[in-house]
N, C-alpha and C positions, 0 to 999 in steps of 0.2 A: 504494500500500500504506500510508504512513503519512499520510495527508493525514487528521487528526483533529482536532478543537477543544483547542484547549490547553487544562489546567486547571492549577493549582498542581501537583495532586497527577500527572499528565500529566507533565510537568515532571520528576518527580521518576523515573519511569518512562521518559521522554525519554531523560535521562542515562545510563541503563542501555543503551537499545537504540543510543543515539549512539555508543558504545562499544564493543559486541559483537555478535556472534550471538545470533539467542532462541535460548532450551535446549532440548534435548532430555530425554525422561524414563525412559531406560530402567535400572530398578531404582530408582527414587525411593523416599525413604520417606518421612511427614511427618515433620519439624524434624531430620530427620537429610541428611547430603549425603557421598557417599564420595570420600574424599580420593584426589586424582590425585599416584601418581606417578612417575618416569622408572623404579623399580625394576619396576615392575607392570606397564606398555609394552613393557620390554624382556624380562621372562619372557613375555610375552601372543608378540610378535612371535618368540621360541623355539619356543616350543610350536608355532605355526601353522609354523615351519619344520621341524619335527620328524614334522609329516605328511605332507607332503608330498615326493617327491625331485625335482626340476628334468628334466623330460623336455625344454623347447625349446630348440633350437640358434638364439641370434642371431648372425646374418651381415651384418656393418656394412657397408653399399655407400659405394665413393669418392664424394668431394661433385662433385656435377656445375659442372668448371668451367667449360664451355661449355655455355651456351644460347644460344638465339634471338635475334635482333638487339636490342637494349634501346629502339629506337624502334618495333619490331615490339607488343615486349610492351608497351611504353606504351599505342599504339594501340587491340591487343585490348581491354586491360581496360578502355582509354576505350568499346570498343563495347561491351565486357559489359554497364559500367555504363548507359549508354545501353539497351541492352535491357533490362537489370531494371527499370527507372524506368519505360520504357516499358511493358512488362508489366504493371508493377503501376497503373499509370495505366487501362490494358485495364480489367482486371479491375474497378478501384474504378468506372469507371465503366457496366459492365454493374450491378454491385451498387446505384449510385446509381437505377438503371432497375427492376431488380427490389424497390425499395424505395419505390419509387413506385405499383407494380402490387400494393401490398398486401402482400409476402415478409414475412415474421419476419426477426428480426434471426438470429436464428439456423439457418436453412434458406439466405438470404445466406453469413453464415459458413460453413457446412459445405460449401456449394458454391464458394466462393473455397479453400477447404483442396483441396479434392477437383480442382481448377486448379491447383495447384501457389503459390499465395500463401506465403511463408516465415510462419512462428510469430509472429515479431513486430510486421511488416507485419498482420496477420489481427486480433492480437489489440487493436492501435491502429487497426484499422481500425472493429474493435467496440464499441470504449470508446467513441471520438471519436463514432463516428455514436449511442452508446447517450447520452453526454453532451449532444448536440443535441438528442436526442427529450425529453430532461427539461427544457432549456430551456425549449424553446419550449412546455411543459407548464406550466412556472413561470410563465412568461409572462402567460399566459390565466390562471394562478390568480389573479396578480398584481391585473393587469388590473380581472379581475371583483372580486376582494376590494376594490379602490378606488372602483369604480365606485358599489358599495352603501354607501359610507362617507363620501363626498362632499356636504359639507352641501347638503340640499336648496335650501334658504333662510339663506343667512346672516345673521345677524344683527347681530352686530359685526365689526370690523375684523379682529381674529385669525381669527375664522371665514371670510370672505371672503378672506385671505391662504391661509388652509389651504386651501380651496377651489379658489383661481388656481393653488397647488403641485401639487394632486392631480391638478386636469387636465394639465396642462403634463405630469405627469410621466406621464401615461397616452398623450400623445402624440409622446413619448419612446420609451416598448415601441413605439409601431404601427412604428417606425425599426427597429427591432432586429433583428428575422428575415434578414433581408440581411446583417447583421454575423454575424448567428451565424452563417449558413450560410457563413462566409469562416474562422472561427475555431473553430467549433464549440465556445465556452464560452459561459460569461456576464460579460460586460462587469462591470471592479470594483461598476461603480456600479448594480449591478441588487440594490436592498434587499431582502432577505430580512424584513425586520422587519416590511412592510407586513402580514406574513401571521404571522411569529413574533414577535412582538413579546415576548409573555410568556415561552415560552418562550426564548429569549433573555438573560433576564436570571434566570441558574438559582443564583446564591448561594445561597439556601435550598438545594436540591439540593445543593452541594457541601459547605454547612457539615453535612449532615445525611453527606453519606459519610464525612467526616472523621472525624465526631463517631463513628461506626462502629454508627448506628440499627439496629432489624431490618430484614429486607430487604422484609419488608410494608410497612414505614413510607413506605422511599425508593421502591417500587412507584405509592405512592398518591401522593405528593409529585409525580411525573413525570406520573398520570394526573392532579391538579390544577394541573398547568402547563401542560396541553394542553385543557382544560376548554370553550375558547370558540373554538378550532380547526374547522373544518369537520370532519364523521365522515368525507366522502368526502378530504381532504387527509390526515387523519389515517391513512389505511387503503391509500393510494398509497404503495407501495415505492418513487416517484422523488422523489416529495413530504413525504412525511413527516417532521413533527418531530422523532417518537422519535430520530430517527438522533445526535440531540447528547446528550442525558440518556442515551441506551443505551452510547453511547461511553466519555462520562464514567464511570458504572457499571463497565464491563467493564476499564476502565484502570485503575480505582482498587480492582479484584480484588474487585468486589461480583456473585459470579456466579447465586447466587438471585434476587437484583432484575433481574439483567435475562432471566433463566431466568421471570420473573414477568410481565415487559412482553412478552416474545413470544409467551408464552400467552394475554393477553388478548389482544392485538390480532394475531392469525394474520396477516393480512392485509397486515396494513405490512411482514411480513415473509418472502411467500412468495416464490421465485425460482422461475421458470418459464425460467429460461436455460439455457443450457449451458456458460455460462463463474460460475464464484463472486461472487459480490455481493461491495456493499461490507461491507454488516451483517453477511454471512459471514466476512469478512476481519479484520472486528475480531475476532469469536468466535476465532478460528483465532490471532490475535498475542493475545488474551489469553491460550490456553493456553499457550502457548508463555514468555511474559512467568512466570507466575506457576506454573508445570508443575511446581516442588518442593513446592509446596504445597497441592496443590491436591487434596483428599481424598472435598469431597462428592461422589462419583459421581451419585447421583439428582439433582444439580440441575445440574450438566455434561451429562447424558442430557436432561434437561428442556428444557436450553438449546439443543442438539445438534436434538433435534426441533422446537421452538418455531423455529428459523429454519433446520429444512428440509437441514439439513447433511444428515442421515441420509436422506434420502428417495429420491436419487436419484446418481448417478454425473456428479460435476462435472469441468468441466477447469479445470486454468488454465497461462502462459505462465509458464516455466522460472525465464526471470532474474529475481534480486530478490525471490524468492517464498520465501524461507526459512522464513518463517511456518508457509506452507501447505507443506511439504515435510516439517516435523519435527512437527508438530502430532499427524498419526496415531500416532506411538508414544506417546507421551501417551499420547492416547485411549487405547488398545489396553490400559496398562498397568492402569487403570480398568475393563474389557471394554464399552467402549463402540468402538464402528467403524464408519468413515467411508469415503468411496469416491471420493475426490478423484483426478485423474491430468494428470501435466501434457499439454500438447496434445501433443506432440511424439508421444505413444502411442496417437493417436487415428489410425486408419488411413485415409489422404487416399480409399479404396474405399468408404468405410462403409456408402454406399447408402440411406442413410436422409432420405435429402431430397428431393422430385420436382423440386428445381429444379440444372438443371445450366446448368455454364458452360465455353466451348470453351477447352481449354488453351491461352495464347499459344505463340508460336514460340519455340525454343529459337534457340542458337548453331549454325551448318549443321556437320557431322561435322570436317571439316578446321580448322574453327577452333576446335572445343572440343581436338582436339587439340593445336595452338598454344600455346592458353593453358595446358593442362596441360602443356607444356614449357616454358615461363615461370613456370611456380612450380613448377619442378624442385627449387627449391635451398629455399624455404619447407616443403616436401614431405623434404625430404631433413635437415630442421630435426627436424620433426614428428616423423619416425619416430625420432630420436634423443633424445627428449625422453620419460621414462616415471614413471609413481609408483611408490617402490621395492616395493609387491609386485609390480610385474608385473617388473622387474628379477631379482629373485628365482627368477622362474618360468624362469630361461634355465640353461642347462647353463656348467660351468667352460670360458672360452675366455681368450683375451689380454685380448678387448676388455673381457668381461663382469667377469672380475678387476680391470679398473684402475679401473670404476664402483664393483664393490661394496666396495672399500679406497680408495675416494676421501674427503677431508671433506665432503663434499656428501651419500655416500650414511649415514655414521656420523654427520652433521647430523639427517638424516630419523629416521634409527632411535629417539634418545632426546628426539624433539618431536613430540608432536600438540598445537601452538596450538588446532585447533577444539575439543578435548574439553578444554580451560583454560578457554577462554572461556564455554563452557556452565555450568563449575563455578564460574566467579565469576557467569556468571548467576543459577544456582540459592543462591548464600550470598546474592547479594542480593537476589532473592527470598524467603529466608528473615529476613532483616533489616524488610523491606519489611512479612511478614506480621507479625514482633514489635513493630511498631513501629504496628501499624493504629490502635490507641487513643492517638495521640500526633498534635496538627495537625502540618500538613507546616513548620508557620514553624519549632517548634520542633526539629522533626528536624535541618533546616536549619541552625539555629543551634545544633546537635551536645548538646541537651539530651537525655542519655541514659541517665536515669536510668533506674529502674524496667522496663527491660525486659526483664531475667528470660533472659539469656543460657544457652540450656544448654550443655553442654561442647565446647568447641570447638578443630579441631586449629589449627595456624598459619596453614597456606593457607585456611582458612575465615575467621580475625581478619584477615589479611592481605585477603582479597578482599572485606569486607565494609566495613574500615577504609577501602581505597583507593575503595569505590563511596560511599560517604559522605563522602569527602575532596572527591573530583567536585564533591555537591552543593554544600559549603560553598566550595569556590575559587566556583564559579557563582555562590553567592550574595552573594559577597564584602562579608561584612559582620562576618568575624573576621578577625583580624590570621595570618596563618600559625602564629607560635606557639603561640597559641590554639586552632589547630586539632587542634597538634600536641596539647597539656595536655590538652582534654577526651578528645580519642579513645584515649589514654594511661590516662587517667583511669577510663575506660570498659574497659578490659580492649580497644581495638577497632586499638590502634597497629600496624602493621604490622612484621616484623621480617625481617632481611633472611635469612634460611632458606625465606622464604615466596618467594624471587627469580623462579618461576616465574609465580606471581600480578602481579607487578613486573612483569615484560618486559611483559605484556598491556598495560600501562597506558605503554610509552613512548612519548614526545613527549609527554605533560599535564603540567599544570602541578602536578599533585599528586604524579606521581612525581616532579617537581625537590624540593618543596618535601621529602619525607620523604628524599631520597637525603642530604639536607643531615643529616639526624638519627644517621646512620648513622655511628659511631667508627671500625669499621674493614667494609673488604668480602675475603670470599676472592677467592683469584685467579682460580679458574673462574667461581666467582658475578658477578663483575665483569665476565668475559668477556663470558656470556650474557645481562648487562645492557649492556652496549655495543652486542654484535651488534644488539640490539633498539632501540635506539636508533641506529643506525646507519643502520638500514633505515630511521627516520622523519628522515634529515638534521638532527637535534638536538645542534649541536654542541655547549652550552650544557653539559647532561646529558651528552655523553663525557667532557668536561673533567673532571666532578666524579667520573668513574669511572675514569678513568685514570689514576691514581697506583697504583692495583690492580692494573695489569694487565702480565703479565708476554708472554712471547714462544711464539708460536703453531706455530711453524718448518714453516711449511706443512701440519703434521697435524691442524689443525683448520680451522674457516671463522672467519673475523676480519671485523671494523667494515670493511676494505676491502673485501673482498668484497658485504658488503650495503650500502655505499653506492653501488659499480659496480651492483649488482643492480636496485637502485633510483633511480638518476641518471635527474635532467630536468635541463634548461635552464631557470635563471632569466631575470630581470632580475639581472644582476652588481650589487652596490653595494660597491666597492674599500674595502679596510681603512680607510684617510682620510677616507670618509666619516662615519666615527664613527658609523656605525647597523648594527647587526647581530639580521638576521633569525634568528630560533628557528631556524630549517627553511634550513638552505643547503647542499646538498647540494658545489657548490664552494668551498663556504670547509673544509667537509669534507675530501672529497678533499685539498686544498691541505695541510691540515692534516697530517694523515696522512703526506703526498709529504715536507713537511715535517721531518718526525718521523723519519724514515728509514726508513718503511712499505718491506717485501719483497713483490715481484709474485713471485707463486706461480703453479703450473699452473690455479689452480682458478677464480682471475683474470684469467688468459689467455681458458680456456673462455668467460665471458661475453664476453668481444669476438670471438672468433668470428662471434657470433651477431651482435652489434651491426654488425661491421663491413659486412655484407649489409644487416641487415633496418633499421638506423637508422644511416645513415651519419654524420648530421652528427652524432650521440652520441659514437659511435667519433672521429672527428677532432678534435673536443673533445677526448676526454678521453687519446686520444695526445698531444696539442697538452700536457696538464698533467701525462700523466708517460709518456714515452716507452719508456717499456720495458713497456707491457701490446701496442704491434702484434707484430700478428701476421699471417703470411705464408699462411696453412692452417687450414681450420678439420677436416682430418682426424679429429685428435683429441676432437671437440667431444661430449658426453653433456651431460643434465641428469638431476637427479633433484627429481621432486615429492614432496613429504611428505605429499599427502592423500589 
């Protein structure tokens, strides 16, 4: 998904996505963004309780403390494993066979699905083999482009030198296809420049986006960088140059330039698959990237069609796909619509392939039962584990009362982290579009003049202040103070009522640096800046919050809590060592145990869970503070916030 040529201005966009979720767009307006907050969540989560009355009875089953012989179950899941491996080995190589006999990659695919292949086994089965075929594509282009370039007759010594290189390096490729067919990429050292050379070297291109040209301008710029390209490389969706300048373009939110380049050149851009291109995918994290601001409809539709989105019913694979998940509301908000779905809704019956392939063998009846009595107790985790609306949907019992007056479930009630993150995405999106006439050195270097800020609440100064603090620690070429003076200066300083926007941003070094600015913090504000830093092992940053912070008495979730929640295993380095990691989750803890931190029920609950499913956690961190074992995990609920 993000594999893109870096640009400055990339760069600058990087930071944003390094950072957050892309946004979503529903209700956007231009240069406006509606402020989030806990009063508005918690009337929203009213009202949805007010229609509804709780009709289901949940009935908590004892934790199964006997199971199956623990070398029993070891064994199984070693043969599962063994079988899935082998399965999938089956399968990969009937597809190896049928892709020899001429198959599409995609008639392959739908027939590995329609066998029982998992979702992400299928869709790295598809990439990988689609990555090889463009290989060894490149290859031969490679190849041939050298071959006609190779001085006939040389005539001096550099020409003769260049000559000795080019062969040598042509029988170099005839080595490769072997390698690739073991790796299926391309080796570092396989130059691309033999073919793009000009392209390649697109400073023109980028100083012309900066500079913020028409988008005819930066159109023709791109069609004069590809000028001396072959038509037939130029018009290959695997081959194609476009794929760096159209990127460029769409990252630096130039969406008629490259709503330009896909109409001229159809071809470099059609997808005839069934899974989303790459050229797709940028389209798709552009909207998402710039979704606050983003008004021209007819050159979003333009673009939409010029690379085929619209044309037909695409899939793609679940994880990591955030882009392509929130991107249709976007659209939609626009009345433009797209018809993307992840595979998982693609029915393994479809029938639409003639090419089929024998399901392998499962587990034989008596041993699929086995194993599902060895993850009795992972099963018995699962079902106690829910997100507070479906909590909600349960009728008043003992059990359901001790969840829904737990801190964990009053935690969930007044935080949606995802719909913050969006909202700092879209302020700096907004920031990003005010700031388009302005090069990126100077953004950088937090010159921020003349950009025409219109009225703006806290949480918007705050989230657009801390995304542009980002740039400038990255670009480390003002002193802290200085960051602090311009963006102060700038109306852009963050203040500490904005603390929701804050939490997002802990463990960076940008919230150390403004926490230090801060004269005083509230006691709850403090809280909720610690929990959040707690959860990132940041002991640096508690310390500086912690003179704030008063006593939790078990009725809320505290810094212990999300550091148990969040606990790994380092490499330990002892106080004497005199080097202290950012990120120490036990010097944490330590800390805390310290301090005379109280184990609570709500800190037991997580060991629970620990002491089954990650034992050497749980013995750890009994080993550092003795009073979280626990003897039962009866009692044990979780609640998810999303």
């Amino acid at each position: 998904m993000k594999k893109t040529i870096l640009t400055l201005g990339m760069l600058a966009l990087g930071g944003l996505l390094a950072y957050f979720f892309l946004p979503s767009a529903d209700k956007q307006q231009a240069m406006q963004i509606t402020e989030v907050s806990e009063e508005k969540n918690t009337q929203q989560q009213n009202a949805s309780q007010g229609k509804k009355k709780p009709t289901k009875r949940y009935v908590p089953e004892p934790f199964p403390e006997q199971t199956l012989d623990s070398e029993l179950c070891e064994n199984l899941k070693e043969l599962f494993n063994q079988h899935h491996f082998q399965n999938r080995q089956q399968l990969e190589l009937l597809a190896a066979r049928a892709l020899k006999q001429g198959h599409s990659l995609d008639d392959i695919s739908l027939a590995l699905w329609a066998a029982g292949m998992d979702a992400r086994a299928l869709v790295y089965w598809h990439n990988s083999t689609a990555a090889l075929q463009a290989s060894l594509k490149q290859r031969t282009a490679i190849k041939s482009y050298i071959q006609k370039n190779i001085p006939a007759n040389p005539q001096t010594e550099v020409e003769t030198a260049q000559a000795r290189a080019m062969a040598s390096f042509i029988e170099r490729l005839d080595e490769l296809p072997m390698q690739m067919q073991q790796d299926k990429r391309l080796p570092s050292s396989f130059h691309m420049d033999y073919l793009y050379r000009n392209t390649l070297a697109q400073q023109g291109l980028e100083e012309l986006i900066i500079g913020n040209v028409p988008a005819y301008e930066l159109a023709q710029k791109v069609k004069d960088l590809i000028y001396d390209v072959d038509t037939t490389l130029v018009n290959d969706p695997q081959l194609t140059p476009l794929k760096i300048p159209f990127t460029s373009l769409l990252m630096l939110g130039k969406t008629e330039a490259a709503a330009m380049l896909s109409e001229q050149y159809p071809l470099a851009f059609r997808n005839d698959s069934l899974f989303i291109s790459d050229m797709q995918q940028v389209v798709l994290e552009h909207i998402e990237a710039f979704g606050s601001t983003l008004t021209d409809a007819d050159a979003l539709s333009r673009l939409i069609q010029g690379t085929q989105l619209g044309s037909k019913r695409y899939y793609y694979h679940r994880q990591g796909q955030l882009a392509i998940e929130r991107a249709p509301s976007i659209l939609r908000q626009l009345g433009i619509h797209i018809d993307i779905h992840p595979l998982t809704e693609l029915p393994r019956d479809n029938g639409s392939t003639p090419l089929t392939f024998a399901a392998p063998d499962a587990l034989d009846a008596q041993q699929q039962v086995q194993l599902e009595a060895c993850s009795a107790r992972n099963t018995w985790f699962e079902e106690r584990e829910k997100p507070i609306k479906q909590w909600q949907e349960f009728t008043d019992s003992e059990f359901v009362e001790a969840v829904t007056q737990s801190p964990e479930f009053d935690y969930c009630q007044s935080h949606n982290d995802k719909e913050m993150e969006l909202f700092i995405n879209d302020s700096a999106a907004l920031l990003m579009s005010l700031a388009q006439n302005k090069p990126l050195s100077e953004l950088m270097r937090l010159e921020l003049d003349n950009l025409n800020l219109p009225p703006l609440s806290e949480q918007q100064k705050a989230a657009m202040g801390m995304f542009i603090s980002s740039m400038a620690v990255l670009d480390n070429k003002l002193a802290q103070q200085e960051i602090v003076n311009k963006l102060s200066n700038a109306g852009l300083a963050p203040s500490i009522e904005a603390y929701q926007v804050l939490t997002q941003f802990a463990g960076s070094k940008e919230l150390t640096l403004w926490l230090k600015t801060f004269s005083h913090i509230p006691e709850q504000t403090a809280l909720e800046l610690a929990n959040a830093v707690a959860a990132k092992g940041h002991i640096a940053q508690y310390k500086l919050l912690e003179p704030y912070l008063g006593a939790t008495n078990g009725e809320r979730l505290d810094p212990l809590y999300f550091v148990l929640k969040n606990y790994r295993l380092d490499h330990y380095l002892p106080p004497e060592s005199g080097t202290e990691r950012p990120i120490n989750y036990r010097r944490f803890l330590e800390h805390l145990r310290d301090n005379g931190a109280e184990i609570q029920p709500h800190h037991r609950r997580l060991m629970m869970k620990n002491r089954f499913e990650q034992p050497e956690i749980y013995q750890h961190l009994i080993t550092l503070l003795p009073e979280l074992a626990v003897n039962n995990s009866d009692g044990y609920f979780a609640v998810s916030c999303q």
